[in-house]
N, C-alpha and C positions, 0 to 999 in steps of 0.2 A: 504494500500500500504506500504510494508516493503522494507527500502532499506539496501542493502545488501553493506558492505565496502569493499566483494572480488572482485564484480564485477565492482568498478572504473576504469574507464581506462586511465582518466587523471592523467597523472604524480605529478601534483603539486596541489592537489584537495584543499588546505587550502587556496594558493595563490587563486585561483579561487574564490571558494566563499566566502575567506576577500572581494575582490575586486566586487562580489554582493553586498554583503552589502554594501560595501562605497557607491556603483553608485545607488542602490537604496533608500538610507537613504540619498543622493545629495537632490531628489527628493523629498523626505521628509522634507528635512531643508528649503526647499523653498518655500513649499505647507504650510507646517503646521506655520508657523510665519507670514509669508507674503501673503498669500492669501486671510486674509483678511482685508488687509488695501487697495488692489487690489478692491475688494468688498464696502467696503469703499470707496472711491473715486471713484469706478463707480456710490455713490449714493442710496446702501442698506443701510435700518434700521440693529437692531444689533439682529431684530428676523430674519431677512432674513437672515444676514450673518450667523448664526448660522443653520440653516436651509440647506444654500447654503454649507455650511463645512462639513453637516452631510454623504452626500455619499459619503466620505471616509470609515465611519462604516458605513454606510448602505449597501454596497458594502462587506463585509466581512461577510453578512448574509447568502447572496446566493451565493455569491462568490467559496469561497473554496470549497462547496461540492460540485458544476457543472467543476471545473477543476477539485478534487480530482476523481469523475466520469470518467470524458476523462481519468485521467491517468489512471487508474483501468481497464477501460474495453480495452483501446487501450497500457494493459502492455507488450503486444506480439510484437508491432510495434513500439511505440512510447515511445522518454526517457524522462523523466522528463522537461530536460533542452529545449526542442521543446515545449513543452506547455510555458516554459516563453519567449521562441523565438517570436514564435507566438503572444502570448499577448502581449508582448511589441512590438510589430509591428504594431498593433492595436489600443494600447495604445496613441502611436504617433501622428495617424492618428485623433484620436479622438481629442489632446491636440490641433491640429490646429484650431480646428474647435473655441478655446477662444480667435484666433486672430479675432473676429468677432465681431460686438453690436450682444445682444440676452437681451431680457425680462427675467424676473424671473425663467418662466417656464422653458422656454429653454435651459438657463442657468443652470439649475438644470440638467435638462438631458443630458449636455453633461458633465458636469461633472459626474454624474452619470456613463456615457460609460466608462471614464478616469478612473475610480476610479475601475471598476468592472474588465475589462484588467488586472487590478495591482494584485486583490485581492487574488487571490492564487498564487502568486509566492513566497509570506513569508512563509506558511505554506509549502512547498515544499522544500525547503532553508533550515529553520527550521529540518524539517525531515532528510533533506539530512546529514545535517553538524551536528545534533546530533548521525547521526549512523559512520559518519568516525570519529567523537570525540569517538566513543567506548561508548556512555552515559557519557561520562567522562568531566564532567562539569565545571572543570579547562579549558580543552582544548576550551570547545565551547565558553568559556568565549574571550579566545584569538583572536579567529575568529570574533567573533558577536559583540567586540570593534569596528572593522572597518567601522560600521555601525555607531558609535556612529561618528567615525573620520568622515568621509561623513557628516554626519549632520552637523557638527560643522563646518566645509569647507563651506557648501551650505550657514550657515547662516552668515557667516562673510563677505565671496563673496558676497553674497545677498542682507546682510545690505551697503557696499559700493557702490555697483554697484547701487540698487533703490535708495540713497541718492544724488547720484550722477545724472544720469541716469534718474532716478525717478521710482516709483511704475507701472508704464506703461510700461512696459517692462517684466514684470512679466510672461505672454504667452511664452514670447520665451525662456525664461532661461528654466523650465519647458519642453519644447518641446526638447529642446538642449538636458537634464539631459535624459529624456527618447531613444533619439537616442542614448546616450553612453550605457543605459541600453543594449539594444541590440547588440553592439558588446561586453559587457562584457557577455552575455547570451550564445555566442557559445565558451566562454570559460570555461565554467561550465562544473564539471566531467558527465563522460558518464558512464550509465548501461545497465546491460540486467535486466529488470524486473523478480521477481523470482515469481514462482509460489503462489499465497496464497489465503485458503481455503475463500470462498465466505460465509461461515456458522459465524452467527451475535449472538454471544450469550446476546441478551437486557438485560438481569438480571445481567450482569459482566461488562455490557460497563453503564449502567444506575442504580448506588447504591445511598445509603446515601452520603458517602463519594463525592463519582463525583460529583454529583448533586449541595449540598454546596457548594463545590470548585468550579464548574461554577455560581453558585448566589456569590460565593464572587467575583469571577473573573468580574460577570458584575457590582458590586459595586465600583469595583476599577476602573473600565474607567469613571464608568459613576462622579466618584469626581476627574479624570484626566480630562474629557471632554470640561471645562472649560478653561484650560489649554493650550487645545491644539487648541479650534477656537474661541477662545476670549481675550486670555492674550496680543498677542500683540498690539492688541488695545486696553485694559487697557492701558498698557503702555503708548501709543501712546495720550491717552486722559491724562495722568501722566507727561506730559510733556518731554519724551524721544525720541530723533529719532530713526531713523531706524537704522543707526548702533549701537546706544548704544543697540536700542533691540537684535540688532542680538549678542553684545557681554554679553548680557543679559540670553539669551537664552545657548549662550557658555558656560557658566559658569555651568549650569545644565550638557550638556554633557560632558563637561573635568572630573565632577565628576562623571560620568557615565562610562567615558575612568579607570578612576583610579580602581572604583567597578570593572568593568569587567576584569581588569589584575594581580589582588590580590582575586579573587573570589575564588580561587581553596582553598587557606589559610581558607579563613573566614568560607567557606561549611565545610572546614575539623575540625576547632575547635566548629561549631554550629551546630545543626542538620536543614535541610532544613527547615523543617517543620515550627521550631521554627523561623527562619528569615522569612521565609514568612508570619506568623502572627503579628512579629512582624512591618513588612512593613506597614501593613497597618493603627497601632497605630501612627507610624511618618506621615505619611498620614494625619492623623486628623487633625497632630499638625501645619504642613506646610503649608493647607489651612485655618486655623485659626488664624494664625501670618496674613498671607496675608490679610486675610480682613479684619482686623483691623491697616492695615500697612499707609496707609494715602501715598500711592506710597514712601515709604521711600527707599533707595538705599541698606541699608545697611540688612532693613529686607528681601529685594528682594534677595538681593546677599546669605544672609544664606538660604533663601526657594530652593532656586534653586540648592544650593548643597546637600539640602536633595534628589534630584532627582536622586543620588545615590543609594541611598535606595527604595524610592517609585518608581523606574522605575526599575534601572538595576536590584537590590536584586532582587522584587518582580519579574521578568520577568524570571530570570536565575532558582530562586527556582519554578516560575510554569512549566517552560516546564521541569523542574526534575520531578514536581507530577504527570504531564501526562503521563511522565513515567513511576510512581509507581501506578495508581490510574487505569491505564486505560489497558487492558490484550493485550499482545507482540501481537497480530493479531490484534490489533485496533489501534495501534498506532497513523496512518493516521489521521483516524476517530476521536482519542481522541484531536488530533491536532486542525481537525476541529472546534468539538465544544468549544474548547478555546477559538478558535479565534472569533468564532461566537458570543459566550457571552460575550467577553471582547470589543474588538476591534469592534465585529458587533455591539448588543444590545447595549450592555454598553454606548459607544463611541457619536452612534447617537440618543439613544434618552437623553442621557447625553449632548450632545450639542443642542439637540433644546429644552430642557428644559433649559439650562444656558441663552441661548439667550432671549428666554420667561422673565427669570426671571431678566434678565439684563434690557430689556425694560419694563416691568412693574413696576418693583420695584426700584432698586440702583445697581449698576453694583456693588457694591461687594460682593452683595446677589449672586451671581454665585458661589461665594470659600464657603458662609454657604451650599451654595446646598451640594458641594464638601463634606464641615466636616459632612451632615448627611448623606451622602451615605458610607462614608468610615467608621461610626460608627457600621452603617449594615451591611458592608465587614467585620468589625471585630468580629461581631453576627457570621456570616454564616464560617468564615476563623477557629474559637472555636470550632464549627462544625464538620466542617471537619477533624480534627485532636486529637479530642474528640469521635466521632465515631467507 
């Protein structure tokens, strides 16, 4: 699915999907910090909770290519922005269903529903706002900050509000984020889908190069994984409350806000390539401070402004290589499988291994996981740009 930037018909298409990203990275900032102290306090172990986190990425497996489908074959009829209409209407519906008690299983599967709703609306986003950026990766930088702001918003609010409030409350903030989702959805630019050739050349979309690039891609969620459904309960057993986490957590996306508004500079003085390899050597370094950090403040506050690097860097220079790696009629597709190996593979079985390893072993044995999967990312990242 190619989108095309003549056929926009919203006047102000950057205001539009800035204001995606914030409403849906709200929802983010709430889920990914807070949900599982929520979980915690309903009285999961930290294999469940990590378990209970994982269809987020498990949702991004099958996710993307069953909406990328609907758009595709319904490009005659339907625009992009109705498929996130849609899900997020859906999405909603599902998110009630956590104002309920549910057992394990059940609990998995409604999160499961929530999470699968959500899963192709980034890659969509994504696609959208790198074709009116022109591929011009200053620009998307400017856009796909706002996402960082939303986050940083959700976890501030978040952290006062449950401190306050308490972590029981967590259902509805989540339910609330997703109903704003959907009126920012019919604000999203409009197309006419353009005709494109249905012929798959496998040998051009599946090389050396891609291939590495997705095994590095899934090395680096799966030593973020940790991070993202277990850190705040480090924390949390670290002796920090909840808003110190959430100003915890801040501190990684302000340096995230910073990378993405200065990114056009730094792409133009280094080559992509070489900042994305190098991402993933600071990777190593940042979960290796951390789990020998004994919850200290001050090594947290430097790890977390590494997230500059191992997040925005590494995020902004791959959806550049999917552009160079994967041929102008696959684009979609190249999307897909990004996301699939990173955020899908990566992510969940990166967090139910963290969890495993957090209940068997020592909860800091999660961040070694982290440094040897990112050593791999740096195997396979050599790879790819060696090739």
């Amino acid at each position: 699915m190619r989108l095309n930037k003549k056929t926009l018909k919203n006047s102000y298409p950057k205001r539009s999907l800035s204001g995606f990203f914030f409403t849906y990275s709200t929802y983010i900032g709430l889920f990914s910090p807070y949900l599982s102290l929520w979980l915690n306090f309903k009285g999961f172990s930290a294999s469940q909770i990590g378990i209970l986190m994982s269809p987020l990425q498990w949702s991004r497996i099958v996710g993307p290519p069953f909406w990328g489908w609907i758009t595709d074959s319904r490009a005659d009829t339907i625009e992009p922005k109705k498929i996130i209409q849609v899900s997020s209407f859906f999405a909603v519906l599902s998110s009630i269903l956590l104002f309920f008690d549910w057992s394990f299983y059940y609990l998995f599967l409604v999160l499961s529903l929530v999470s699968f709703f959500l899963s192709g609306q980034m890659p969509i986003a994504e696609s959208l706002t790198m074709e009116f950026c022109s591929e011009n990766i200053g620009k998307y930088g400017k856009i796909r900050l706002w996402g960082s702001i939303g986050f940083i918003f959700a976890v501030l609010a978040g952290g006062l509000t449950f401190d306050y409030y308490g972590i029981v409350y967590i259902p509805v903030t989540l339910s609330i984020s997703l109903l704003l989702l959907i009126f920012v959805s019919f604000l999203l630019p409009s197309r006419v889908s353009p005709k494109v050739s249905k012929k798959n050349d496998e040998k051009k979309i599946f090389n050396s190069k891609s291939i590495n690039f997705l095994l590095a891609s899934f090395f680096m969620l799966v030593a973020h994984a940790p991070l993202y459904t277990l850190y705040s309960l480090w924390l949390e057993n670290n002796g920090y409350s909840k808003l110190q986490i959430g100003l915890i957590w801040s501190i990684g996306v302000l340096a995230e806000i910073i990378f993405f508004n200065f990114q056009f500079a730094i792409f133009k003085r280094f080559e992509v390539k070489k900042v994305w390899v190098f991402c993933f050597a600071i990777t190593t370094l940042r979960f290796f401070f951390l789990a020998f950090s004994n919850g200290s403040l001050l090594v947290i506050v430097l790890t977390q402004m590494l997230h500059s690097l191992t997040f925005a860097a590494h995020h902004s220079a791959s959806i550049s290589l999917v552009n160079q790696l994967f041929p102008k009629n696959a684009q979609a597709r190249g999307q897909s499988l990004y996301t699939m190996a990173s955020y899908g593979l990566g992510g969940a079985i990166g967090g139910v291994t963290a969890g495993y390893v957090w209940e068997n072993f020592f909860p800091e044995a999660s961040f070694l996981l982290s440094v040897i999967a990112s050593l791999f990312g740096i195997f396979f990242a050599f790879r790819t740009i060696k090739i």
